[in-house]
C-alpha positions, 0 to 999 in steps of 0.5 A: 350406455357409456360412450361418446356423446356426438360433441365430435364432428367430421368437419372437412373431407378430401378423396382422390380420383380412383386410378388404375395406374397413378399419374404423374411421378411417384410420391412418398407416403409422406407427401401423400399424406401432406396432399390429403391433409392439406386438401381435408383441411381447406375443405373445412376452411380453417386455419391448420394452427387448429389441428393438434391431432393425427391419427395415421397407419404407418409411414412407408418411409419410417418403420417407427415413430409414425405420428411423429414422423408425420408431426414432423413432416407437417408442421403440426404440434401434437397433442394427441397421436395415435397409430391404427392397426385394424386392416381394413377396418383401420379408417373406421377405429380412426375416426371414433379414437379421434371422436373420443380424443376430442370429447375428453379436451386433448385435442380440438380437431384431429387428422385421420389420413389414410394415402392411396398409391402403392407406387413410391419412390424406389432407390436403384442401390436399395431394391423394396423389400420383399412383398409378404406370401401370396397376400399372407400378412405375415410369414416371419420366423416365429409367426402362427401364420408362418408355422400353421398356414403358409405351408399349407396354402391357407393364404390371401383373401379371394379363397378365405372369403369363398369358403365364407360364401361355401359355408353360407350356401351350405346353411342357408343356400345361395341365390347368386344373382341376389349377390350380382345385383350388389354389384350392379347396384353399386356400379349404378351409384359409381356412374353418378360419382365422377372420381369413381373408376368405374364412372360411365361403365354400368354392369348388369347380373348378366355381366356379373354372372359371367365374369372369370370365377375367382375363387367358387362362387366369387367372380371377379366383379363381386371383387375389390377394384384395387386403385391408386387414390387416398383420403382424409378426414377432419376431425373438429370439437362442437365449437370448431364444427359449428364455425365449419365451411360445410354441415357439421357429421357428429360422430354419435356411436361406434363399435369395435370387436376382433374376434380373431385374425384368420379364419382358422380360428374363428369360432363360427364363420357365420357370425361376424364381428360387426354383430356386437360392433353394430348392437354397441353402436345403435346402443351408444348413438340411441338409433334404430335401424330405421333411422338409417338415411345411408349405408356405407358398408365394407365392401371387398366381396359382394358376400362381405356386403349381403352378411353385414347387412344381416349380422348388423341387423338390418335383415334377419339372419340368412335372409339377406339374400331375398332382402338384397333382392326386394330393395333398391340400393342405389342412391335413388333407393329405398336404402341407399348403400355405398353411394359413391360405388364401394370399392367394388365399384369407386376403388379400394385405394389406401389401407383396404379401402376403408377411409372411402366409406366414412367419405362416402358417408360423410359426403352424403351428410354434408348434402355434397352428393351432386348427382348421387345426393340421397334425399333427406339424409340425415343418419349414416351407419358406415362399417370397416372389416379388416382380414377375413371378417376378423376385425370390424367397427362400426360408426354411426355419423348424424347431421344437424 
């Protein structure tokens, strides 16, 4: 199979402590990504006349002409720019584009920043623009979504995902303390990771079970933690990676499949897009499920977490719910998943989340895990979901 040959490695990582409410004044999306791309770059020790790649999602600052923009703002000269658009799954896509830039020589080492807070600069003679419908991403003039859906409530994502879940109960039941104990499991690895928003609050199913339901049967600890952060990764070629501070992570597969945006147009609910996405992977990197060390799996609903386990493969379909329940996925466990808390449990800070996964699991590679090192980790499969389970990549990262 074609593909990427793993000559791209993530060379320098940098995450921001998960936050409720940000401290210290506001700050430009562009000085957010200048603090992250700064602190990527030295954690990688090297000298930023190296970087001549950046791959961002927009810049709240300029409606246009983003790479540029930040090439601008960063004093970069660029050879290779690139703008992704994948919601959720937008981190993820960034680093096999970046990966694919570096192996064809137009770059040598790349940015992929994604900023975390929501809470800019605001001018008192000019108010923010109106946020979209109730989380509907688009209720412009002419817009599917404003024409067949907005009217009538088809909006946001808590009740999309619970017809998900209602669906997967009605074909293959619903065992809802095997879905509580994702959470648990995942708050357990939070309180090992210090930056985590939940550091020190540990949770039991019980907990889980009678927390406020959210949209039936999802209660609100099976839900996104939203949080002010951000995080960036370095992207470097073969001969860069090796002159690297830290263990290089070579990039060594990745999928990509949209099947369409809302879920009044999917085909069929149950089968999602990280399916084909993680069969190409596996293809590309030449791995098999079990050579998988670590998991970090998309994860704004416990139910996103149990149905990518079973459409990527690592369980049969509708069994996830006896297989969450017979394996530990702690960072102590026999299959260690989403080690840092998820955003369950760490946060979701920055373009849904996603960046926090390829951290997470490139953290883990690098053996720069402290107190939630996973012994023995050398294979990662990390995931992004953009919408409704519309949008999905998969990444396969391996260490030396």
């Amino acid at each position: 199979m074609t593909g990427l040959r793993g000559e791209a490695a993530i060379v320098g990582i940098a995450e921001l402590p998960a936050e409720r409410r940000p401290t210290g004044p506001p700050r430009f999306t562009l000085d957010q990504y200048a603090l992250l791309a700064k602190a990527a770059v030295a954690d990688a020790g090297f000298d930023p006349s190296h970087i001549n790649g950046l791959l961002t999602h927009g810049v709240a600052e300029s409606a246009m002409f983003a790479p540029a923009t930040l090439c601008e703002y960063l004093g970069l000269a660029l050879d290779f720019g690139e703008r992704v658009d994948l919601g959720g799954a937008t981190s993820a896509g960034m680093i096999w584009r970046a990966a694919a830039a570096i192996e064809l020589g137009i770059c040598d080492a790349a940015l992929a920043v994604v900023p975390g807070s929501a809470a800019l600069p605001q001018s008192r003679r000019r108010p923010a623009a109106a946020s979209n419908w109730y989380g509907a991403s688009s209720n412009n003039y002419g817009s599917p979504q404003a024409e067949f859906e907005i009217p009538y409530g088809n909006v946001g994502q808590n009740a999309p995902y619970a017809q998900i879940a209602q669906r997967y109960a009605a074909v293959f039941g619903y065992a809802p303390a095997a879905l509580a104990k994702i959470a648990v499991d995942q708050r357990t690895n939070a309180c090992a990771h210090p930056g985590a928003v939940f550091h020190g609050t540990p949770i039991t199913a019980d907990e889980v079970l009678a927390s406020p339901m959210i949209a039936d049967p999802i209660h609100l600890l099976e839900t996104v933690m939203r949080v002010h952060g951000g995080a960036g990764v370095l992207l470097a070629n073969a001969d860069l990676a090796r002159r690297g501070r830290h263990r290089p992570v070579w990039v060594k597969g990745f999928g990509e499949h949209l099947a369409f945006k809302t879920p009044t147009y999917a085909d069929e609910l149950l089968n999602t897009p990280i399916a084909r996405a993680a069969d190409r992977a596996f293809a590309m990197a030449g791995l098999n499920r079990s050579d998988i060390d670590v998991a970090s799996i998309y994860d704004c609903y416990t139910i996103t977490v149990l149905m990518t386990l079973e459409d990527a493969g690592f369980c049969a379909k509708g069994a996830g719910m006896s297989w969450v329940a017979q394996h530990d996925l702690t960072y102590r466990g026999d299959f260690p998943l989403n080690t840092a808390g998820g955003q369950l449990s760490f946060g979701q800070a920055g373009m849904a989340g996603g960046m926090h996964h390829v951290v997470d699991g490139a953290r883990q590679l690098m053996g720069r895990g402290a107190d939630a090192q996973v012994a023995d980790c050398h294979t990662a499969f990390v995931t992004g979901n953009g919408g409704i389970m519309s949008e999905q990549v998969a990444l396969i990262m391996q260490g030396d």
